[in-house]
N, C-alpha and C positions, 0 to 999 in steps of 0.2 A: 560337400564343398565348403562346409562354413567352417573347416581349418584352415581355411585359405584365404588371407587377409590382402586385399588389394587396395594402396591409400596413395596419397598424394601431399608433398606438401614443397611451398614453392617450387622451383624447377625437376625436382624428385618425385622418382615415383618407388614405393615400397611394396615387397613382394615378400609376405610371411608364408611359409609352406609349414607343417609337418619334418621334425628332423629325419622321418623314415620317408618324406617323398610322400602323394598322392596319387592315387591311380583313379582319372576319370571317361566317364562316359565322352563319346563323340559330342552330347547334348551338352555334357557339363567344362569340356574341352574349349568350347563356343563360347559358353558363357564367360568363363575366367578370361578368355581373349578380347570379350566384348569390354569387360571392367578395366583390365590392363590396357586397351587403346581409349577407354574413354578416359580415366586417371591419366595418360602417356599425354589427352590431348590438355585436358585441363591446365598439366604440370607445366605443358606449352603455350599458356596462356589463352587456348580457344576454347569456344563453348560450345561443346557438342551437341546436344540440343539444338542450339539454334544456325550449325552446321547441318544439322538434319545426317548428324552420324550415328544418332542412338536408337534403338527401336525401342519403344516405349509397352509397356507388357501387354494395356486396354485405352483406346482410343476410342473419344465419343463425339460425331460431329454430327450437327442437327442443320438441314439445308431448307429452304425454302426451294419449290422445283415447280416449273412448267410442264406442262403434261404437249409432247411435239404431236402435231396431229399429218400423221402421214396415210391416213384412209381420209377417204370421202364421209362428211358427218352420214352417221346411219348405215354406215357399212359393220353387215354382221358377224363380220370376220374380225373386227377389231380386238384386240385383247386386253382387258381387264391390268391392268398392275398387281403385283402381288402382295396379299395383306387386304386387299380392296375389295370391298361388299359397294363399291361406290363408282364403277366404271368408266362414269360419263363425267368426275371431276377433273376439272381443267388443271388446278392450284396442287399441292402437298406439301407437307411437311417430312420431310424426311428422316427419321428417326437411321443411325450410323452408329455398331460399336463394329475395330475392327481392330484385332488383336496381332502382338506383337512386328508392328512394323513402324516404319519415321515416320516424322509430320506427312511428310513428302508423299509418300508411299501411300499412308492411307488416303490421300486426298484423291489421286490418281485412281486408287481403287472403289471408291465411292461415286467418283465422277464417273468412271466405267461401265457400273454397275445401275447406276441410276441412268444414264444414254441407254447401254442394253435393253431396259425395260420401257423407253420410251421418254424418257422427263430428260427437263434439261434444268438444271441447277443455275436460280437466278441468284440467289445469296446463300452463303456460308454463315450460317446466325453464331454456329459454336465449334470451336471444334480444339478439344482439351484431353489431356491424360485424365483417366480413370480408373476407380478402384470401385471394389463394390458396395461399400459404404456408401460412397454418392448415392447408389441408386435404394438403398436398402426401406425397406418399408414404402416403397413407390409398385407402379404397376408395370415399369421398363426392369426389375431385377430379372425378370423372368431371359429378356433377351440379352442381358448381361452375361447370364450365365450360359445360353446357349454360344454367348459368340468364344467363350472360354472354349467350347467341345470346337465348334463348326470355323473358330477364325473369322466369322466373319458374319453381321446380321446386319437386317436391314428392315426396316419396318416404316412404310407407306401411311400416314394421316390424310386422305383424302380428302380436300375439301367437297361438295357438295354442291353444285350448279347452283342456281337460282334458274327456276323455269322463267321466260317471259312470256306476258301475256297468255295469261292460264286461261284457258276458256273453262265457262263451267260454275263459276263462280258464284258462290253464293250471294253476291253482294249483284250479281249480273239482274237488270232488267227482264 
């Protein structure tokens, strides 16, 4: 598709083809429509982006989340979150890449995803387009790249109780 030039300039919008025409995929069909309505909105003075008309290729938002407690404390049936060697933490961090979809869209799909599993999202600390330079030589490339195959990753930072009044203690009488 990169014989096909899609631009913009004041109320114009420019469509270079191939003089022999192009023949594309269903996928690539999509995408030339996606560039031609977002140039179509630009050239009409809106900003698609902040219309929440563009799907953005990797999205990354990072939440602070409450952990909802719908068992009785110490009931054995309760379930773990995933990613969590930490069960019994209340707080998280919520680590979010979530590929090709709007601001919009992946917000709703994060907030879904983290209610599903129990938390409830007190703050949105981030949440920004991505590529994978951001992440590169860090220890989140790994889920960068997985949300490229899977669409969509999610990774639980658990905080860690604080017990009270530990009995036992070395300092004890």
């Amino acid at each position: 598709m990169a014989d096909i030039e899609v631009t913009h300039a004041g109320d114009k919008v420019t469509v270079k083809a191939p003089a022999d025409g192009a023949t594309l995929s269903a996928t690539e069909a999509q995408e030339l429509a996606s560039r031609i309505f977002e140039a179509a909105a630009r050239a009409g003075g809106e900003d698609p982006v902040e219309n929440d008309w563009v799907r953005l290729p990797m999205q990354y938002l990072r939440l602070a989340a409450e952990r909802l407690d719908f068992t009785p404390e110490g009931d054995a049936d309760k379930v773990p979150a995933p990613n969590s060697d930490e069960p019994d933490g209340r707080n998280a961090e919520v680590h979010c890449w979530i590929k090709d979809q709007t601001q919009n869209n992946a917000m709703h799909i994060a907030a879904g995803c983290v209610a599903e599993h129990g938390w409830f999202i007190q703050e949105v600390v981030e949440h920004e387009s991505v590529s994978r330079t951001d992440f590169a030589d860090t220890d989140y490339l790994q889920y960068f790249e997985q949300a490229i195959i899977d669409a969509e990753v999610f990774l639980y930072e658990i905080e860690e109780d604080e017990t009270e009044g530990k009995e036992g203690s070395a300092d004890a009488p």
